[in-house]
C-alpha positions as CSV (number, residue, x, y, z in Angstrom):
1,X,-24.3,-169.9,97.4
2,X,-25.1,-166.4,98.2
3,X,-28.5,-165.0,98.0
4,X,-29.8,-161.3,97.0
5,X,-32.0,-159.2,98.7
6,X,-34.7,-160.1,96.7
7,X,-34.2,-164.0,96.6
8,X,-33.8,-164.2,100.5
9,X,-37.3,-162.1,100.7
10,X,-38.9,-164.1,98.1
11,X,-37.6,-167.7,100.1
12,X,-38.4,-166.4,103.4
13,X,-42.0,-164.3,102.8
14,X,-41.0,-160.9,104.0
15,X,-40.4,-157.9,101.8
16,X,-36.9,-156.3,100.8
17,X,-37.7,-153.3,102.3
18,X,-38.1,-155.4,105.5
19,X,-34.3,-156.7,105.0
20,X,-33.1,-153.1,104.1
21,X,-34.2,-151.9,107.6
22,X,-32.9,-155.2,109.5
23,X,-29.3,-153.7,108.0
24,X,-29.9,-150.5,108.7
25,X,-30.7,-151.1,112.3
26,X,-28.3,-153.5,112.3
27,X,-29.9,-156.3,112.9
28,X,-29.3,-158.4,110.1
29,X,-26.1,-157.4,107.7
30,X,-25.4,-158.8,104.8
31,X,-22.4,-160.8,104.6
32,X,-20.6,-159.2,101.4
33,X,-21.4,-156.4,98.9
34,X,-21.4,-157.4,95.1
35,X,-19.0,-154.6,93.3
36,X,-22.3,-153.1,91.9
37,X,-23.3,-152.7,95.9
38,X,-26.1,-155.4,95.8
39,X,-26.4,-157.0,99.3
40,X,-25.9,-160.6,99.4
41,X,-26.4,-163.1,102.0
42,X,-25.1,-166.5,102.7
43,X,-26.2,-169.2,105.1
44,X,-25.1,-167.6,108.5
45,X,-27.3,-164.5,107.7
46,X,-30.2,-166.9,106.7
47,X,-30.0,-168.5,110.4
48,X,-29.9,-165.0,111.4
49,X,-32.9,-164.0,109.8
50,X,-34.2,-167.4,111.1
51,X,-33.6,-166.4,115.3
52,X,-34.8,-163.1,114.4
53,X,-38.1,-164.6,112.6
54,X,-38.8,-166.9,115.8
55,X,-38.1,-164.2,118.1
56,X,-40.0,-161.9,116.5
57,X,-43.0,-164.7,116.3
58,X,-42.8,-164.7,120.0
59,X,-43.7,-161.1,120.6
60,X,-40.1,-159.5,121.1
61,X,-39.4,-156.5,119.4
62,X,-36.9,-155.8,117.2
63,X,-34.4,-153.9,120.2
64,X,-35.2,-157.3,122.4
65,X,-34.3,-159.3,119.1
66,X,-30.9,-157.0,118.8
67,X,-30.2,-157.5,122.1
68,X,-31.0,-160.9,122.5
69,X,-28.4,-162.0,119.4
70,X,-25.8,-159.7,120.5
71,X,-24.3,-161.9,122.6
72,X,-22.6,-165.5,121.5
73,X,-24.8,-168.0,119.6
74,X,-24.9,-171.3,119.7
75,X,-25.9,-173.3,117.2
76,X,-29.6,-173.9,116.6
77,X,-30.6,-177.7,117.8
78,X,-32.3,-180.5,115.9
79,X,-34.9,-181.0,118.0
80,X,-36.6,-180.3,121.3
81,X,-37.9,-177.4,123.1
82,X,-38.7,-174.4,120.6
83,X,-35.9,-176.2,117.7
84,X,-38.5,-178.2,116.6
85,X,-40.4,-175.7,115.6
86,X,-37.8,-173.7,113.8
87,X,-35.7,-175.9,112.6
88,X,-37.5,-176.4,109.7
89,X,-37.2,-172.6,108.9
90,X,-33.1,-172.7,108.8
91,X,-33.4,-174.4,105.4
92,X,-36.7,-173.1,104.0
93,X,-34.6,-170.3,101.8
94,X,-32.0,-173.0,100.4
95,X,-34.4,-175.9,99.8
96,X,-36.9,-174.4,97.6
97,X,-36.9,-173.2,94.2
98,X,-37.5,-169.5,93.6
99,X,-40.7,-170.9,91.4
100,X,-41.7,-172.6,94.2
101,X,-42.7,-169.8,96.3
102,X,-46.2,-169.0,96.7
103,X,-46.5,-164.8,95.0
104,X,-43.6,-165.5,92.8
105,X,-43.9,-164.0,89.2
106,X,-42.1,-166.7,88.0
107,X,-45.0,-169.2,88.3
């Protein structure tokens, strides 16, 4: 299931221009283009957005977020230490409804 722009804003609380700069910085690309050039994003971006949303909770800036997932990633753990915490947050865009969404027109 791939996501647009607007859906993954809507499902994670942040705006769309928010996501445009991530990609334009280059911090968060989208995985594929539709052939009308809509971004779309699939689950590995959504973890993505989900590291860069707990780093960026913990004070770093976006340049200490880019550097910090630069490097290899391993995958996010179930539980313990920070995980916990954000675990929750890897599945928040895929598990509810676009209705669901507190602000959403649809409701």
């Amino acid at each position: 299931m791939l996501l647009t722009v607007g859906e993954l804003a809507r499902r994670c609380g942040l705006t769309v221009r928010t996501l445009h700069h991530y990609d334009a910085i280059g911090l968060l690309k989208p995985s594929v283009r539709s052939a009308a050039g809509y971004r779309l994003y699939d689950r590995a971006n959504i973890e993505c957005l989900h590291r860069i949303q707990a780093l960026h909770q913990l004070g770093l800036s976006l340049t200490a977020i880019g550097d910090a997932l630069s490097g290899p990633q391993a995958p996010l753990p179930a539980g313990g230490g920070l995980a916990h915490k954000t675990a929750p947050l890897l599945h928040t865009a895929w598990s509810l409804p676009a209705s669901a969404v507190p602000g959403d027109a649809s409701t």
